[in-house]
Every structure is written in C-alpha cells, then in structure tokens.
C-alpha positions, 0 to 999 in steps of 0.5 A, spaced: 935 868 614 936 872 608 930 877 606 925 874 601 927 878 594 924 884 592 922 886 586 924 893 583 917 895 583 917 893 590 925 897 591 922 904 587 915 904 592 920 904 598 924 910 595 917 913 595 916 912 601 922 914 604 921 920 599 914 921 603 916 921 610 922 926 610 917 931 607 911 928 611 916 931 617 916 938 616 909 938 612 904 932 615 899 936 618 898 940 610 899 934 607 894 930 611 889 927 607 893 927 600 894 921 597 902 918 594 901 913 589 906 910 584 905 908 576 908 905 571 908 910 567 904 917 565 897 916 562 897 920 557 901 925 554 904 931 558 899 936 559 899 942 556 902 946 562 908 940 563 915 941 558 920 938 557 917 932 555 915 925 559 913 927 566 916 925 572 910 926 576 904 929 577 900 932 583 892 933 583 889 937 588 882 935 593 876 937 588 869 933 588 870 930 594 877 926 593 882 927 596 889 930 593 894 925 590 901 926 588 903 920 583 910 919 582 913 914 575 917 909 575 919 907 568 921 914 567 925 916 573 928 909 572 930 911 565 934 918 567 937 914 573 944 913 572 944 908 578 940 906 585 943 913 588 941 918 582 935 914 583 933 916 591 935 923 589 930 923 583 925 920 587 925 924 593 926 931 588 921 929 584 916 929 591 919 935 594 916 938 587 910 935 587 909 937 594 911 944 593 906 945 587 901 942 591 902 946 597 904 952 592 911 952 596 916 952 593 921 946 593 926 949 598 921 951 602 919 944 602 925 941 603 931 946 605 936 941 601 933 941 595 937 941 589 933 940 583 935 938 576 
C-alpha cells in the first residue's frame, strides 16, 4: 500500500521536525518548554535588528507567562532552496540558529556541524 500523498506543507513540517530532534538531543533539557511553529511567511516586515531582508525565522523568548518559540518560514526558505537537500540543510540551519540566538549559544556551539550561509 502506498502512503497517502503529503502536501509540501506536510514535507516542510517534517523537516522542521527532524531539524528540532537533532538539536533537542544535545540541548532538550534548555529548550524544555520552548515552542517550534512553522508559518507561511513573516508577518511583517524585518525587525529592525533583522538585515538582509525577508527573515528566515524568528525566535521569541518566554515573557509574560508564555512560552519561548521558535517559528521557521516556509515560503522564503522554500524560494532560496535549489532543491529538496538544500532545503533540509536550510531548515535545520536556520533552527540551529534560532536555537543559538535563543539560548544566546552560538550556532556551532548548538550543532558542532554547523555551517551556515
């Protein structure tokens, strides 16, 4: 029986989700608590400490009794992908970064194989 077709939405939010175990492996215990979300696209424009344009991702620390979140975007990483690797190895930078900046780490701290772009 073949699996049921999934969406590319449904494939992204896999990604994500392999993105977040591996990081969760070494870091589980600070990121207890922390939120991972995927959204279409920003909400707004870039913040005034984002450069370079449309944000990838964006991490929120715990405040007023919510949680801290990390929220990865999918329109934008899928746009820069030049295919379905590239675009494993986007999403998992991007939450080793988010991650880092959350944990104010720095991404090879956070995953030691980091290589960033």
């Amino acid at each position: 029986m073949l699996p049921a077709h999934r969406t590319r939405a449904e494939q992204f939010d896999d990604l994500v989700l392999d993105a977040v175990e591996d990081v969760e492996r070494t870091w589980a215990r600070q990121l207890a608590g922390t939120e991972f979300a995927v959204e279409d696209v920003p909400p707004s424009d870039p913040a005034p400490w984002e450069h370079g344009g449309v944000p990838l991702g964006r991490c929120f620390p715990a405040e007023a009794g919510q949680p801290a979140r990390v929220v990865v975007y999918r329109r934008p990483l899928e746009l820069r992908a030049q295919d379905e690797d590239d675009l494993a190895d986007l999403v998992h930078d991007v939450v080793v970064e988010q991650v880092a900046h959350l944990l104010a780490r720095t991404p090879e701290e956070i995953d030691p194989h980091f290589e960033g772009r």
